[in-house]
KOLFI-987707 format. One record per residue (C-alpha): residue number from 1; residue in one letter; x, y, z. Coordinates in nm, 4 decimals. Example, Ala and Ser with C-alpha at 12.3 -4.5 7.8 and 13.67 -1.06 7.14 Angstrom:
<r><n>1</n><res>A</res><X>1.2300</X><Y>-0.4500</Y><Z>0.7800</Z></r>
<r><n>2</n><res>S</res><X>1.3670</X><Y>-0.1060</Y><Z>0.7140</Z></r>
//
This chain:
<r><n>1</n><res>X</res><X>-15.6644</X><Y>16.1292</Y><Z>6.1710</Z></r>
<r><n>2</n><res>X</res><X>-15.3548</X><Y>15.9325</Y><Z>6.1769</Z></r>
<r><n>3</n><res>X</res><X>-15.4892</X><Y>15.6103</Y><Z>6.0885</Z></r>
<r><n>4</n><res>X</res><X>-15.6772</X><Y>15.7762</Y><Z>5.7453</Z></r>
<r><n>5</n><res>X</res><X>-15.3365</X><Y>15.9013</Y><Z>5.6734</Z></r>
<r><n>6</n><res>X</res><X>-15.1891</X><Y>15.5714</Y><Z>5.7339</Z></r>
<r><n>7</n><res>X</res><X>-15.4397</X><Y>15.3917</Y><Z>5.5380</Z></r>
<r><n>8</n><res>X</res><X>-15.4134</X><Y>15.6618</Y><Z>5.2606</Z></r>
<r><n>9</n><res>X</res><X>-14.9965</X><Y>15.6147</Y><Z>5.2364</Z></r>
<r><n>10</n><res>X</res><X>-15.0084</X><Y>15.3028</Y><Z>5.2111</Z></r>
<r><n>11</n><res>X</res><X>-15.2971</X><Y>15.2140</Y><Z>4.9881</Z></r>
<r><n>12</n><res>X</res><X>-15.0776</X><Y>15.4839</Y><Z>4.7355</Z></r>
<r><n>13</n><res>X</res><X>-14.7776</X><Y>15.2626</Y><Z>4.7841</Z></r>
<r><n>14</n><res>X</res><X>-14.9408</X><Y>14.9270</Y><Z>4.6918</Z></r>
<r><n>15</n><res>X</res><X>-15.1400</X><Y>15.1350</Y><Z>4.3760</Z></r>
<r><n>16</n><res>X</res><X>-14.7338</X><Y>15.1986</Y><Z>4.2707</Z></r>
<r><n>17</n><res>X</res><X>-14.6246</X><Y>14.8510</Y><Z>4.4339</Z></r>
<r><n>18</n><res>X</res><X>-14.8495</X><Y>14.7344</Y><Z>4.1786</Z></r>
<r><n>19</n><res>X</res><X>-14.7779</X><Y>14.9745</Y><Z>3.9026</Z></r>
<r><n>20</n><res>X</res><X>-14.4138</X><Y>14.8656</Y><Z>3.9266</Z></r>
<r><n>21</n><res>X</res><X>-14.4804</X><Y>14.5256</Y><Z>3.8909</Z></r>
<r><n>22</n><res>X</res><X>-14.7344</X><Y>14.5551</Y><Z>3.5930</Z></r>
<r><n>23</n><res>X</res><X>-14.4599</X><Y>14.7904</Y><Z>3.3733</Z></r>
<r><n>24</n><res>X</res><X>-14.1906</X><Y>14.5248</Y><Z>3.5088</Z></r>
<r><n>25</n><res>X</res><X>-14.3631</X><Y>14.2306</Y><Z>3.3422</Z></r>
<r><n>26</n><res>X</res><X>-14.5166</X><Y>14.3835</Y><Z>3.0373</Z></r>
<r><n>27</n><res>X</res><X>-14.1701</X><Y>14.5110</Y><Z>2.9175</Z></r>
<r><n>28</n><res>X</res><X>-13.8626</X><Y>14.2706</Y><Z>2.9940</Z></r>
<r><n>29</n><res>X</res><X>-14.0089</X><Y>14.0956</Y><Z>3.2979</Z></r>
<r><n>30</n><res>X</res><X>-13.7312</X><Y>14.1819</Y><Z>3.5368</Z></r>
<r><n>31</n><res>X</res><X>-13.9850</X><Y>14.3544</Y><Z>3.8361</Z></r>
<r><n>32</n><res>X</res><X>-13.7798</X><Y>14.6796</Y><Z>3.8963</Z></r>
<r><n>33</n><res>X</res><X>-13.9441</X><Y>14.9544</Y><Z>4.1258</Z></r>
<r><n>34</n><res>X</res><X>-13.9515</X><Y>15.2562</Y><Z>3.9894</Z></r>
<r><n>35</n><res>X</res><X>-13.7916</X><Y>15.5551</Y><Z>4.1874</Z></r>
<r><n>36</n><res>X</res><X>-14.0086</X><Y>15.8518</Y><Z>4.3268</Z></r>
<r><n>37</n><res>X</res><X>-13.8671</X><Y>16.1062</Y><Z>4.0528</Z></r>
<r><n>38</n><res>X</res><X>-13.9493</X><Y>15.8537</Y><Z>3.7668</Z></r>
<r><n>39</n><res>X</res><X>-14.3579</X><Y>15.8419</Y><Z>3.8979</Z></r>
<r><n>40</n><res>X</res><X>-14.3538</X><Y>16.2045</Y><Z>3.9405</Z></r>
<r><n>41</n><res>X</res><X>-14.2452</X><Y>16.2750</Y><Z>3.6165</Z></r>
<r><n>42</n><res>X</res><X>-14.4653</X><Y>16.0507</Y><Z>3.4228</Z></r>
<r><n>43</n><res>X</res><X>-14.7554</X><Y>16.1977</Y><Z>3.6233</Z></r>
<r><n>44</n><res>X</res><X>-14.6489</X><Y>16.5975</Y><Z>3.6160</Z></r>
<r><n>45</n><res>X</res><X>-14.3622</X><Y>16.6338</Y><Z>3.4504</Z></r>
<r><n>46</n><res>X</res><X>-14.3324</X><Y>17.0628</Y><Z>3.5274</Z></r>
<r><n>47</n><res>X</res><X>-14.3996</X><Y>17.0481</Y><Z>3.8675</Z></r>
<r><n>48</n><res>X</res><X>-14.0943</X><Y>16.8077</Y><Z>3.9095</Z></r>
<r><n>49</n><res>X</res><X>-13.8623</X><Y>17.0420</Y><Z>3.6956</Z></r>
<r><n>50</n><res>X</res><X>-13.9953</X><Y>17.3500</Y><Z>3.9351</Z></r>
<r><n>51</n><res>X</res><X>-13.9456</X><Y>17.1847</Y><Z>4.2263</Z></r>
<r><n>52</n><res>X</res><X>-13.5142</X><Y>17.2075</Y><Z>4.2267</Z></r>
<r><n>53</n><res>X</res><X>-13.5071</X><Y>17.5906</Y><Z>4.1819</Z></r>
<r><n>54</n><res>X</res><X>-13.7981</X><Y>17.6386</Y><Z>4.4156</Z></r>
<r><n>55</n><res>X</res><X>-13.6296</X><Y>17.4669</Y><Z>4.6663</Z></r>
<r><n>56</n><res>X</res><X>-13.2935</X><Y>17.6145</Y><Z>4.6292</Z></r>
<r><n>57</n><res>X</res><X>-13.4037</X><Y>17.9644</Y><Z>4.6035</Z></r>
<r><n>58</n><res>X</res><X>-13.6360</X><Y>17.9582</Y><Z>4.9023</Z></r>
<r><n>59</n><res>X</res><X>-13.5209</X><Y>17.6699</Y><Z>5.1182</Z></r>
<r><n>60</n><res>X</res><X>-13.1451</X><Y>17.6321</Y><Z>5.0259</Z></r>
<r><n>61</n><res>X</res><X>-12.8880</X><Y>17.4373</Y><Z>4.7824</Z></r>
<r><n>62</n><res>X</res><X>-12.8234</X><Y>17.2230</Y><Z>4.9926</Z></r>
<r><n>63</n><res>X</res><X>-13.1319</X><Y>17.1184</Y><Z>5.1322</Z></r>
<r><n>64</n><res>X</res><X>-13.1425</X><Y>16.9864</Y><Z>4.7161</Z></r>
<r><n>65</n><res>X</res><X>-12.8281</X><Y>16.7689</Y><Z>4.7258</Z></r>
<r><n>66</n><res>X</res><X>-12.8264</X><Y>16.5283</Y><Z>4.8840</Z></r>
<r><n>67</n><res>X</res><X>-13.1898</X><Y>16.5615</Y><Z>5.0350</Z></r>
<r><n>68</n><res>X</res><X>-13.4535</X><Y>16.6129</Y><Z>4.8371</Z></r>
<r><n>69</n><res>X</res><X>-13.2472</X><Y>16.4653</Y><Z>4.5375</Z></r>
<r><n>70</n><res>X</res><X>-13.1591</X><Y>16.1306</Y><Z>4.7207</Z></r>
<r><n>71</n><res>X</res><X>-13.5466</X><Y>16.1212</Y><Z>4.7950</Z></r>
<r><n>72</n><res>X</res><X>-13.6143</X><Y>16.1356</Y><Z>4.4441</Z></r>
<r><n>73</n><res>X</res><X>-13.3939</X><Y>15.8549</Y><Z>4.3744</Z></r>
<r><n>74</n><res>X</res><X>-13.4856</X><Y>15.6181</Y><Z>4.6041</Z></r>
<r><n>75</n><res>X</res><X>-13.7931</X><Y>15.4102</Y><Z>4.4824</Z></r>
<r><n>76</n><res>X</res><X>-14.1788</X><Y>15.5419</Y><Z>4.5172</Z></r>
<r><n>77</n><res>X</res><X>-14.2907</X><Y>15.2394</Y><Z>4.7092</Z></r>
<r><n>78</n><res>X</res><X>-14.0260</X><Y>15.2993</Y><Z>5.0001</Z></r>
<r><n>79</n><res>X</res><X>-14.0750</X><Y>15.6630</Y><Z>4.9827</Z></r>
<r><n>80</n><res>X</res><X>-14.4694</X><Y>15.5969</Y><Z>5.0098</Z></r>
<r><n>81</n><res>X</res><X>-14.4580</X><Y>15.3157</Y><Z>5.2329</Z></r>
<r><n>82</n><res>X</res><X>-14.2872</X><Y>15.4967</Y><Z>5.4793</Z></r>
<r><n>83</n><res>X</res><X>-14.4829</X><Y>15.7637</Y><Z>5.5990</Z></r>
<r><n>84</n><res>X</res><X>-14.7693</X><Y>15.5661</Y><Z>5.6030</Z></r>
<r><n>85</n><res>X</res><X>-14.5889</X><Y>15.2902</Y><Z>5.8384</Z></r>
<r><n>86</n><res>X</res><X>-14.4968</X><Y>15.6233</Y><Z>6.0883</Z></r>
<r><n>87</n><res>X</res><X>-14.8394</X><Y>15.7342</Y><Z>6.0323</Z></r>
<r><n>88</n><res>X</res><X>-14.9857</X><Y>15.3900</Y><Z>6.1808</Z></r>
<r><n>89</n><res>X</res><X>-14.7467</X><Y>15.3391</Y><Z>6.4832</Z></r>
<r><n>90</n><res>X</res><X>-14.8602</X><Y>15.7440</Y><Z>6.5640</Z></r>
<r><n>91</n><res>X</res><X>-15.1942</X><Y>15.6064</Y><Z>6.5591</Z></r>
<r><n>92</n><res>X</res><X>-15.1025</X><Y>15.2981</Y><Z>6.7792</Z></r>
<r><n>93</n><res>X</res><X>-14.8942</X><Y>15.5412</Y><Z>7.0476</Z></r>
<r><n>94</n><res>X</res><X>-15.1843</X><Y>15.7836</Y><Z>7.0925</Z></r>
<r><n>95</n><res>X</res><X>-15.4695</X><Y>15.5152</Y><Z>7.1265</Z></r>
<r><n>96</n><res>X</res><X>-15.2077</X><Y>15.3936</Y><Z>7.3964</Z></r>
<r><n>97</n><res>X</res><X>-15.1631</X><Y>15.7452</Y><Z>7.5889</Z></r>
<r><n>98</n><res>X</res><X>-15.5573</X><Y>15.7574</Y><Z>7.5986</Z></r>
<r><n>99</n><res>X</res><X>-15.6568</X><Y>15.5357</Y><Z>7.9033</Z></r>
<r><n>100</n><res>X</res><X>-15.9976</X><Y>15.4751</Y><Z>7.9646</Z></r>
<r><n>101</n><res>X</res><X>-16.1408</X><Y>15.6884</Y><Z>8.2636</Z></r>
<r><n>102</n><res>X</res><X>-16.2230</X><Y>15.4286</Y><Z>8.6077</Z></r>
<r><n>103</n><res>X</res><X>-16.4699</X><Y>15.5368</Y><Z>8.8375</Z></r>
<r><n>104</n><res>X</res><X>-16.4166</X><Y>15.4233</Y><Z>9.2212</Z></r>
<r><n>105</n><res>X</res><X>-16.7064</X><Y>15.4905</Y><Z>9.4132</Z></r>
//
């Protein structure tokens, strides 16, 4: 399961890797990566503006600043790439733990 989730993060983060560079190049063509809250927006725009009072109402205020809100900020590829990189070494430490059974007889 981890290594679908792996491959899944981090197939997203080259689709935006990608993205980036594509935007980048057809406007100015200065590559600048996009942050997390920029993507978001252009994709769902209300679910990004409920998200801040969600989360301060049920989780608290200051769970927003400076978590969630520094996420935001920080570009999509990084914030993509990253779970997807944890995903895969938590693939590569349980295939480890697994040894293969040895018979002696």
């Amino acid at each position: 399961m981890f290594r679908w989730l792996a491959i899944l993060f981090l197939l997203l983060a080259a689709v935006v890797l990608v993205g980036d560079i594509y935007v980048s190049l057809s406007g100015d063509g200065v590559i600048r990566l996009h942050a997390l809250g920029e993507w978001w927006a252009w994709i769902h725009r209300d679910s990004l503006l409920l998200l801040q009072p969600a989360i301060e109402r049920h989780i608290g205020p200051e769970f927003w600043d400076p978590g969630v809100q520094t996420v935001l900020e920080w570009p999509a590829v990084i914030d993509i790439a990253v779970p997807g990189a944890v995903f895969w070494l938590l693939r590569r430490r349980r295939r480890k733990r697994q040894a293969p059974l040895q018979f002696r007889g």
